[in-house]
N, C-alpha and C positions, 0 to 999 in steps of 0.2 A: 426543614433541616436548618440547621444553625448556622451560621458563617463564621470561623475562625478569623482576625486577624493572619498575615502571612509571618512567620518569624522572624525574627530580625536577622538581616543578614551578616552571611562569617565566612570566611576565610583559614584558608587549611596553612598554617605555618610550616615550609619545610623542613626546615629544623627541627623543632621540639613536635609536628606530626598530631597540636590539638586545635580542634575548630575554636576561632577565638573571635567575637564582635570586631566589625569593621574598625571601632575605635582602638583596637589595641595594635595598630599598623600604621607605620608613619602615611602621612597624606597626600598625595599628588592629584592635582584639579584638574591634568588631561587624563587621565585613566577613569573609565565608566564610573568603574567602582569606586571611586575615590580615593583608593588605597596604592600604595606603591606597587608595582612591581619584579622590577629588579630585585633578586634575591627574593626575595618577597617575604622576608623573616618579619617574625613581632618586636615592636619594641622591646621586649625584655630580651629575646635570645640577642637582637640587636646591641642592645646595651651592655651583654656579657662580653657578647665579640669584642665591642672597642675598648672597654675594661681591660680585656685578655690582652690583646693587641698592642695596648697603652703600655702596659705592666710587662709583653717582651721587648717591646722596642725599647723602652723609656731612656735608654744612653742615647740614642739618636734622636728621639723627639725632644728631649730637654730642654736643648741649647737655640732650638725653635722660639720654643713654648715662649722661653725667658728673653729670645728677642723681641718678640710681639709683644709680649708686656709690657717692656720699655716704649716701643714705640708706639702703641697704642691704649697709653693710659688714660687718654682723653676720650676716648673711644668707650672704654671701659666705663669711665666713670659718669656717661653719656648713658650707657644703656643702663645703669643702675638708675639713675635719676630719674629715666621712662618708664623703667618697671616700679621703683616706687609711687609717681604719678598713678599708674593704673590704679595701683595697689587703694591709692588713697581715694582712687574716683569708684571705685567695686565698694568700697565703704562707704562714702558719701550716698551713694545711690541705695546702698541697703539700710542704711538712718531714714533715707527719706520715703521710702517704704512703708518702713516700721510706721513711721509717723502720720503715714495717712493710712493707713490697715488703724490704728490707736484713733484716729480722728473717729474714724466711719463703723 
């Protein structure tokens, strides 16, 4: 008799009610599963809510938003500069790839 791999595991989103890969659920490293619990939505239904959320409050979260800016543009322009970093070492590393896959 043959042996199947087991499937990949998933998670039942309460909101939208579809079994979806562990990866479409934010990540928490104390939960078994790796997956959040609280609420326990997917990232997309997630991301509608705070959309929704953003888009009733937005008179009250505004004047927030626009303080933090100011005072944290150094901040801002800190995590840009790390994510560009990455961005350029994801690339260096896929050149130098190519280049010995091309040697060999």
């Amino acid at each position: 008799m043959k042996e199947y791999p087991p499937p990949p595991p998933t998670k039942r989103c309460p909101k939208c009610q579809r079994d979806l890969p562990l990866e479409k659920f934010s990540k928490c490293r104390r939960r078994k599963d790796g997956v959040q619990s609280y609420g326990g939505y997917c990232l997309e239904c997630t991301n509608a809510y705070n959309r929704a959320y953003f888009e009733k409050h937005y008179d009250v979260l505004r004047p927030y938003r626009t303080l933090w800016m100011a005072e944290n543009r150094s901040v801002k322009q800190l995590r840009e500069a790390m994510r560009m970093a990455k961005k350029l070492e994801t690339l260096q590393e896929a050149v130098r790839r190519q280049r010995t896959e091309q040697a060999s």
